[in-house]
N, C-alpha and C positions, 0 to 999 in steps of 0.2 A: 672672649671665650669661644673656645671651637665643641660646635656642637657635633657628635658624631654618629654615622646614619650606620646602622646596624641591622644586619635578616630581622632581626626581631620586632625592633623599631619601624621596619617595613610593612612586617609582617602585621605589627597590632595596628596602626594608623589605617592598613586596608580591608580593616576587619575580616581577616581569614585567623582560622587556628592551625595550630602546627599540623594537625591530620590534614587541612587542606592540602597547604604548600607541601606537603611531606611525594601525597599525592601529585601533583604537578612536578615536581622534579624525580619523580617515579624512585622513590627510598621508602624505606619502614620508617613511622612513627621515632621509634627509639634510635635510628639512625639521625634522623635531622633533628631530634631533642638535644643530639650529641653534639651535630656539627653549629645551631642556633645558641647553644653554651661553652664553644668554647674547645671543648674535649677533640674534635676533629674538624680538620678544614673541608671546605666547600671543593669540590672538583671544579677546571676550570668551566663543563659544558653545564654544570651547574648554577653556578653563575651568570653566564649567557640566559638561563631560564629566568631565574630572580631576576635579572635586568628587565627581561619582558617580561614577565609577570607582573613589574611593580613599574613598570615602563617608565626607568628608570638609566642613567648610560653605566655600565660596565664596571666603568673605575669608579665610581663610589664604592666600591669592596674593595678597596688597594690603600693603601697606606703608600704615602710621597713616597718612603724611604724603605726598599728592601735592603738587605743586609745578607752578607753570605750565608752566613748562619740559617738566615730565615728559608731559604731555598737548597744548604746542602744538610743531606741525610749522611750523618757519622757513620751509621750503621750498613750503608751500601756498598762502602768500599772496605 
């Protein structure tokens, strides 16, 4: 069984609450409530911060296998 490492999962194991990290990666509250469930992704310099933050490498937020789909927006072209 693949255990899988998540903001949030990071986030509770280093005893911060969302208002901390929210604060460290300089967002609203209701912004990284969004992006910690799901609703919007993480920016990539955001990421770079969670990796330090939880001093942690990078790609533990990446999934092996992207997919086109997962990278093209329908709606830009």
């Amino acid at each position: 069984m693949d255990v899988k490492i998540t903001p949030k999962g990071l986030r509770v194991s280093n005893c911060l609450n969302q208002e901390e990290v929210a604060k460290h990666l300089g967002i609203s509250l209701t912004q990284y409530r969004r992006k910690e469930n799901g609703k919007v992704r993480f920016y990539a310099d955001e990421i770079y911060k969670l990796s330090k933050l939880y001093d942690v490498p990078v790609n533990i937020f990446f999934t092996e296998k992207v997919s086109f789909g997962d990278t093209y927006d329908k709606n830009t072209t």
